[in-house]
C-alpha positions in Angstrom: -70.6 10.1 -36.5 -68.5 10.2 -39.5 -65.5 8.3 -40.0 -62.4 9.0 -38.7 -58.9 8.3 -40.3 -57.4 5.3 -39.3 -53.8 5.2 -37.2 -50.9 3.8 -38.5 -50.0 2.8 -34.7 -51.3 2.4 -31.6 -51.3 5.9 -29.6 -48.7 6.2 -26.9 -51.0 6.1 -23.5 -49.1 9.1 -22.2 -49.2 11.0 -25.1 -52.5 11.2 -27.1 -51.3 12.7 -30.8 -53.1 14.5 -32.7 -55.2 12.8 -35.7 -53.1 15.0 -38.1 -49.5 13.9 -37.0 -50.9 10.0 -37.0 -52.6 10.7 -40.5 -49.0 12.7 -41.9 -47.1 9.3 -40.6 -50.1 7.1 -42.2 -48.8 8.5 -45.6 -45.9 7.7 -47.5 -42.5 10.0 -47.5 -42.5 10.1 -50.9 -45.7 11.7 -51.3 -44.3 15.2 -50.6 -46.5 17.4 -48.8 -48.8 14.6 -47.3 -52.5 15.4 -46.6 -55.3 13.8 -44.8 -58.1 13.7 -46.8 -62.0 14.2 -46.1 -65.1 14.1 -47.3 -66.2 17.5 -46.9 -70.2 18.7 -47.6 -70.2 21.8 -48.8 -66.8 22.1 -49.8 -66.9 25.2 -52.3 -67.0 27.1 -49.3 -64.6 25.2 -47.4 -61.3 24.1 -47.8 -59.0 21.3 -46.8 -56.5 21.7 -43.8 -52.5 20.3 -44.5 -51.7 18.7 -41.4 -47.9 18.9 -41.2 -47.9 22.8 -42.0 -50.6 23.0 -39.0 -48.6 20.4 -36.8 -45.8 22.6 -37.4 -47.3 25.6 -35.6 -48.3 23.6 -32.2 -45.9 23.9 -29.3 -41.9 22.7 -29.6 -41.4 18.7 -28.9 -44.4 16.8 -26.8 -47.7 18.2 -27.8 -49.3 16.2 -24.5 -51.7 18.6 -22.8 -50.5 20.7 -20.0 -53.2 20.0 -17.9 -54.8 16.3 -17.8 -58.1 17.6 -16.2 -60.1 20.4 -17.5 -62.8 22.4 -15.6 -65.6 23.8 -18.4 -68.3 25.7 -16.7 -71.9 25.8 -18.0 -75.3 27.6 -17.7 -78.1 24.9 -18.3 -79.0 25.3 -21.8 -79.2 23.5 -24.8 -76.6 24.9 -26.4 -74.2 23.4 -23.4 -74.5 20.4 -25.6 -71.0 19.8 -27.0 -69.6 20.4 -23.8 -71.0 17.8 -22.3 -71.1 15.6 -24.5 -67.4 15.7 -25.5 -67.0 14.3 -21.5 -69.8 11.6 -21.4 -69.3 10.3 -24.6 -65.4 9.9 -23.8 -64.3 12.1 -26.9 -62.0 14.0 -24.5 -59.7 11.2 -23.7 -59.0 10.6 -27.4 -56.9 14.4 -26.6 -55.8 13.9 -23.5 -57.6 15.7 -21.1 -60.7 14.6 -18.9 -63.4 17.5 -19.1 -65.3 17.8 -15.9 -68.4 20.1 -16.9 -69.5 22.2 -13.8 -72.7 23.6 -13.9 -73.1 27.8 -12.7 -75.8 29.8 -11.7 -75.5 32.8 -13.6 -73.6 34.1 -16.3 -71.7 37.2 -13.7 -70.7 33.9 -11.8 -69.1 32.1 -14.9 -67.6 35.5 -15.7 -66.2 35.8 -12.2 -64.9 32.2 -11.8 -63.3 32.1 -15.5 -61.6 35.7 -14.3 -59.6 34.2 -11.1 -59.4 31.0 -12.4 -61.9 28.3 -10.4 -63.2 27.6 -14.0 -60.4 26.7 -17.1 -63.1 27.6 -19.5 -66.9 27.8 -20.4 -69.6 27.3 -22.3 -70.0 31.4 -22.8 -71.9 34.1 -24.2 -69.9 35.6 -26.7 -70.5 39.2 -25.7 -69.9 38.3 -22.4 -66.0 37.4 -23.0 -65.7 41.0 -25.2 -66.9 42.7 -22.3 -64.6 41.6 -20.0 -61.7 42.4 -22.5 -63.1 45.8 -22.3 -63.8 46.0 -19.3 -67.2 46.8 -19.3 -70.4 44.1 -17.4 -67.1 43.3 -15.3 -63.3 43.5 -14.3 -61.3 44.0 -17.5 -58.9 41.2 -18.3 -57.7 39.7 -21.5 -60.0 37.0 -22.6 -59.9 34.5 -25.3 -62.5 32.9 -27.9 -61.3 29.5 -28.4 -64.6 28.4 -30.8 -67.9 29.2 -31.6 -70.1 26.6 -30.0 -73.1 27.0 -31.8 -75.3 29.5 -34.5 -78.8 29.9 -33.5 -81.6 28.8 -31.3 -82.1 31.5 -29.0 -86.5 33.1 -29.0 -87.8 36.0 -27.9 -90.8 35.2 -25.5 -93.4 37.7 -24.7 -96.2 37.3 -22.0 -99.3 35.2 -22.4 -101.1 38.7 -21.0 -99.6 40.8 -24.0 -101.6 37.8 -26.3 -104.6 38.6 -24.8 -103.8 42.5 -25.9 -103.9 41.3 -29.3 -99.6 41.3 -29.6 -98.3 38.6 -31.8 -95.3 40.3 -33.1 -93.3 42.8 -32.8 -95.3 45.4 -34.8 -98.0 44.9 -32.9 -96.0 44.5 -29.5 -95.3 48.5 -30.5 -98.7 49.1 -31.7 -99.5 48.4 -27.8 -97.0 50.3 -26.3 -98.1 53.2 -28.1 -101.0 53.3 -27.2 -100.8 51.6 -23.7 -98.1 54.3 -21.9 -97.1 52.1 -18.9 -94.0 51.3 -18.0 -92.5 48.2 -19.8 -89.7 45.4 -18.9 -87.6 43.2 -21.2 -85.2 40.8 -19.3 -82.0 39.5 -20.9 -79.6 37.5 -19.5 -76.3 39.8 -19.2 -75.6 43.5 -20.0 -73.4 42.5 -22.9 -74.1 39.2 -23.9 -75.8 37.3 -26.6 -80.1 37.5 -25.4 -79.2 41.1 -24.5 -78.4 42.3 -28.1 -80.7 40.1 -29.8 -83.5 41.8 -27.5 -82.1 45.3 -28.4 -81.7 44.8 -31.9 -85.1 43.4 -32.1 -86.8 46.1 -30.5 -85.2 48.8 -32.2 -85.9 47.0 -35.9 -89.6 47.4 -34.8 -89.5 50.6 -33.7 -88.9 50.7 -30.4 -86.1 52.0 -28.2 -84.8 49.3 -25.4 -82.8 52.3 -23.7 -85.6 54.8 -23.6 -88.9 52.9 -24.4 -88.1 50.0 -21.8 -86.6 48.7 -19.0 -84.3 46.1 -19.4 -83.8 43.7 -16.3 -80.8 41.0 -16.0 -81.8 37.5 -15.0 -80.6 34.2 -15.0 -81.6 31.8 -17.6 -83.1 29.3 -15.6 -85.0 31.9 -13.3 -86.8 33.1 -16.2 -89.6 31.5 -16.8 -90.8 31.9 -12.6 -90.0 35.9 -13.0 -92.2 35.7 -15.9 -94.9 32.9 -14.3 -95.3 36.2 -11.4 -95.5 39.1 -13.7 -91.7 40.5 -13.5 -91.4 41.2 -16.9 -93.3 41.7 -20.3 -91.0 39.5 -22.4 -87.5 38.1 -22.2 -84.9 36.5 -24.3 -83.2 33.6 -23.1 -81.9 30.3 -25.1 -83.6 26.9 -25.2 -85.0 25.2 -23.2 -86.4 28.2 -21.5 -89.0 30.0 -24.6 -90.1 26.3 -25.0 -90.7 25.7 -21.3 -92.9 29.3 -21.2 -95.0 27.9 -23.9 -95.2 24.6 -22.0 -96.5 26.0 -19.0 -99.0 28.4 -20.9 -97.4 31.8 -19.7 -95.8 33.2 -23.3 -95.7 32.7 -26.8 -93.0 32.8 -29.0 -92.8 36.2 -30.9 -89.3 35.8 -32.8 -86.6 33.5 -33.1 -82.9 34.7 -33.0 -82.7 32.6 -36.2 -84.9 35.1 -38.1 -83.0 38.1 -36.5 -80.1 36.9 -38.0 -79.7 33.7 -39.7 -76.9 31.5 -38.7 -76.0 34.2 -35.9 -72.8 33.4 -33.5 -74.1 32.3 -29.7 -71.9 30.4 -27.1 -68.4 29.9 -27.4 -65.6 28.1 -25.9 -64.1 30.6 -23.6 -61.2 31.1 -21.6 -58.8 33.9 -20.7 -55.6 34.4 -22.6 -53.5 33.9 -19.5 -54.9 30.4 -19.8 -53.7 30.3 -23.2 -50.2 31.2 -22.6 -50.0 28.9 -20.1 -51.7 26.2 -21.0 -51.6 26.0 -25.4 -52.1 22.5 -26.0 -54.8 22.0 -23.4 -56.7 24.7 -25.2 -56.0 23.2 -28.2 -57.0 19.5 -26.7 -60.4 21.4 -25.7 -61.6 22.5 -29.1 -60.2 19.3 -30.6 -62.7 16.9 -28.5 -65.9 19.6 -28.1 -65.5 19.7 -32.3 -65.8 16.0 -32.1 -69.0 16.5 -30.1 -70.5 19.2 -32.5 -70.0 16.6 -35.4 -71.9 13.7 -33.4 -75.0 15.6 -32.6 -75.4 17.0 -36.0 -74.5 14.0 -37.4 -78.3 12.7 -36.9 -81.3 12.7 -35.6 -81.0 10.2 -33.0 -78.1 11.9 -32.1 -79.7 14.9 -31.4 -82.2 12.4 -29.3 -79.3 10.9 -27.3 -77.9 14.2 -26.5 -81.3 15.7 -25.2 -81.5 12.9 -23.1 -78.2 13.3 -22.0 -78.6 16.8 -20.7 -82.0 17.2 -19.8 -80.9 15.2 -16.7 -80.3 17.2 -13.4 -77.2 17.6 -13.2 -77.3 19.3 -16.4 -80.5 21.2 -17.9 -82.9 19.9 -15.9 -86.2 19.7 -17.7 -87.9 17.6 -19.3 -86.2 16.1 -22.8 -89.0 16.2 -24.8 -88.8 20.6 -24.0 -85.3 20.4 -25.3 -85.6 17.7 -28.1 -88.3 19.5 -30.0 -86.5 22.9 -30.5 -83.4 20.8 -31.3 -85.0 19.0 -33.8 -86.4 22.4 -35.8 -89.8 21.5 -34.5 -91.2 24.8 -33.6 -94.7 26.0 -31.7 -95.0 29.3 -31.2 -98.1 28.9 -28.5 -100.7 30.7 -30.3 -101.5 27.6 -32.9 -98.5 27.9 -35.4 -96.7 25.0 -35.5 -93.4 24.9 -38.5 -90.1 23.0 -39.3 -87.2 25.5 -38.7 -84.1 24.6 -40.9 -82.6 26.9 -39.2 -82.4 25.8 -35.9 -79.4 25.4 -33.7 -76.6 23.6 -35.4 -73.3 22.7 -33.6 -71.4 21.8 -36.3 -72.3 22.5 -39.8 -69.5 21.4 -41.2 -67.6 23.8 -39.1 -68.9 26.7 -39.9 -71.0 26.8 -36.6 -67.4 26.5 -34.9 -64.9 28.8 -36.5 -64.3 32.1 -34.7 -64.8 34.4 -37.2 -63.3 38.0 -36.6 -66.9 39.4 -37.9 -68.4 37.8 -35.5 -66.6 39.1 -32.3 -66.6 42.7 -33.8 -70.7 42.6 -34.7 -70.9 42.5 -30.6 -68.3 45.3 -30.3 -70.6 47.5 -32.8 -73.5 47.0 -30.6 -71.8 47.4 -27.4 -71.0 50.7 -29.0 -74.3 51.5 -30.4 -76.0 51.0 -26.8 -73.1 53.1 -25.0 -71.9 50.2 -23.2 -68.8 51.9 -25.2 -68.2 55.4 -25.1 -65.8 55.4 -28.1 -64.9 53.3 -30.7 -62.5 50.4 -30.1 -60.4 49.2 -32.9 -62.8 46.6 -33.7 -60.5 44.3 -35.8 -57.5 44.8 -33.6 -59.7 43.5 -30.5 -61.0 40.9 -32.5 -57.9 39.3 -33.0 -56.6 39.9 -30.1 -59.8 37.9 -28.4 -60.8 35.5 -31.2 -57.9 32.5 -30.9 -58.1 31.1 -34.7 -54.2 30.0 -34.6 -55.4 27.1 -31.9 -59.0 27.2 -33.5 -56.9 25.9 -36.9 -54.4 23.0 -35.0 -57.6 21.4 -33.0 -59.5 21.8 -36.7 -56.6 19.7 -38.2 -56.7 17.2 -34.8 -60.4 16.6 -35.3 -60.6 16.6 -39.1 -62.6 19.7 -39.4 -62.5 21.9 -42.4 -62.2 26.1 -43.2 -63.6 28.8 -43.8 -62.1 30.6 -46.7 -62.0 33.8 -44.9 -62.0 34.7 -41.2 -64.7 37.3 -42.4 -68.4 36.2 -43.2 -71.1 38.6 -44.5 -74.8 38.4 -43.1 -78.3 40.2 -43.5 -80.7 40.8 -40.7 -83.8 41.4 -40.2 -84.2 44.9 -40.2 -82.5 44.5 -43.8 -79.3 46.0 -42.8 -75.5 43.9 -44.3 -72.9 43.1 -42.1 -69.4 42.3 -43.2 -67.0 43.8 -40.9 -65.7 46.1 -43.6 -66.4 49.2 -41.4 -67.4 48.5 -38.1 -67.2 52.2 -37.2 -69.8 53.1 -39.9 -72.0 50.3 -39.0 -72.1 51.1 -35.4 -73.0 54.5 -36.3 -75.7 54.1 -38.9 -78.3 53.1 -36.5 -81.6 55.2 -36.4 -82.2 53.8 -33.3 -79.4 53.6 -30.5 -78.5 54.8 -27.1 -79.0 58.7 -26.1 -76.0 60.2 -26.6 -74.5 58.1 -29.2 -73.9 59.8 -32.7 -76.6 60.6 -35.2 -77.3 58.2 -38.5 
């Protein structure tokens, strides 16, 4: 894990301060405005954080968290990772808190216990926590991003009995269902998340219409492999370990991964409500501060990567075998019909933050899609929700805690794979433009 800067006195046991307030005292007086330096990768697309302007903005006198003990919730995954490692490997207590992870059935039941509060946060799907603020796939209630957890490393799987049909893609999945009229089902794993819009945006960049060509079924992550093993559904999209564990056991194949959909895509993030954050700011901030310093130890290197698969391919976590999560982690990718490749794009935690930061773009891509499946009957102000949702002001004091750098711009620009740009510059238009989209909705 990289280095950390050193303190220029023990930390008070009842008060864990932040690196940046240690590092500001560390420095001279005389220096003017001090600054804690870094080594940053990458940095002419980063930049550096100042400390004491960022200490400035936390909370008036102690900056202790409210809360010494934490309740994250979890859906086995891989992408849980950083969760759980920030509370096994200890990186929590450097901030503070103690993070008890809690593991959940279903992504409606981390909605549901975030909402009255059983849960402080969760490992979430990023569409899920827009929903809620809408109100729509559940109660409305305002909701909070705290960080992205993680960019990639979701897959599409499709059946083992659509192989034998001759589908390998999905140009040839639609070459089937055009000529084989029968009735077809797609599970995701919530009607506004992450798997759901992948799926849908999949579909519809090969032709085919999820709301009108399809059925789409909700289940569980880890139920998805035994709906599939008894014929419940023709594909699904799920994260890891789950496409790797249908390949495993010889019922589906690998037809896409979220990677090529959309390169460096957001997935998980740290959620919470905003109640919590009101209440609560420097536990929040506490949170992020010690799940970044997870982030940075598993993409630090490869062994981490190893000690982290072990870590959560135990029961109590994932719950498969660690050589199905390892593999997938590592970029080492079989697609169960004989290709075999090294995916540099495979899930990163960290990459030098920009895995982490909450960009506004990122929150309002899920808003257009919401939209352009009539999950939303109108347009919401896309930006305006964003930053309403997305929490970069405590995203920014845990990046100066845990020696993380910037973004330049809370904006980023991407191209998928049906060729289309995002940017956020006009969500309305973007939503709009779709050939392909929900009944109802406005024509391209």
């Amino acid at each position: 894990m990289p280095s950390r800067l050193s303190h220029a006195r023990p930390l008070h046991p009842a008060v864990q301060h932040s690196d940046a307030a240690a590092a500001a005292d560390a420095v001279p007086a005389s220096s003017g405005r001090r600054r804690a330096l870094a080594t940053i990768a990458g940095a002419s697309v980063m930049t550096l954080v100042d400390p004491l302007v960022r200490a400035g903005a936390w909370a008036a006198g102690s900056d202790a968290p409210e809360k010494s003990e934490v309740r994250i919730g979890f859906i086995p995954l891989t992408d849980c990772a950083s969760v759980v490692m920030a509370a096994t490997l200890g990186l929590d207590k450097k901030y503070g808190i103690k993070i008890t992870p809690t593991k959940e059935a279903s992504w409606a039941g981390v909605r549901d216990k975030l909402v009255n509060g059983e849960l402080d946060a969760a490992h979430v799907l990023y569409g899920l926590v827009y929903g809620v603020q809408l109100g729509i796939g559940g109660p409305k209630k305002d909701m909070a991003v705290l960080m992205s957890l993680n960019h990639n490393g979701q897959a599409i799987t499709l059946s083992s009995k659509l192989a034998d049909k001759g589908v390998r893609d999905g140009a040839s999945l639609k070459a089937l269902m055009t000529k084989e009229k029968r009735d077809y089902t797609f599970a995701q794993t919530f009607p506004t998340g992450t798997h759901a819009m992948w799926l849908y945006y999949w579909l519809a960049a090969n032709g085919i219409n999820p709301m009108q060509d399809a059925k789409a079924i909700t289940v569980p992550p880890p139920q998805m492999v035994a709906n599939m093993r008894v014929g419940n559904m023709d594909g699904f999209c799920v994260g890891e370990p789950w496409g790797a564990r249908a390949i495993a056991d010889k019922i589906g194949f690998t037809a896409e991964t979220t990677q090529a959909i959309w390169k460096n895509h957001p997935e998980k993030t740290l959620g919470t409500t905003a109640e919590f954050v009101q209440k609560h700011p420097n536990t929040a901030r506490a949170m992020v501060a010690a799940v970044l310093e997870a982030s940075k130890f598993i993409d630090a290197s490869a062994s981490n990567r190893r000690k982290t698969a072990e870590t959560i391919a135990a029961k109590s976590y994932v719950n498969t075998d660690m050589d199905i999560i390892l593999d997938r982690m590592l970029g080492r990718y079989t697609n169960g019909l004989g290709k075999t490749w090294d995916d540099p794009d495979a899930m990163k935690f960290y990459q030098d933050g920009n895995a982490n930061f909450p960009f506004l773009s990122d929150g309002m891509w899920f808003l257009t899609q919401h939209k352009r499946w009539g999950l939303l009957k109108t347009h919401p102000d896309y930006l305006a929700v964003a930053r309403q949702v997305n929490r970069i002001d405590i995203y920014k004091q845990a990046a100066t805690a845990a020696q993380v750098p910037l973004p330049k711009s809370d904006m980023r620009s991407s191209k998928l794979i049906d060729g289309v740009v995002w940017d956020g510059k006009d969500p309305k238009a973007y939503a709009d433009g779709f050939k392909i989209k929900a009944a109802g909705a406005p024509a391209a």
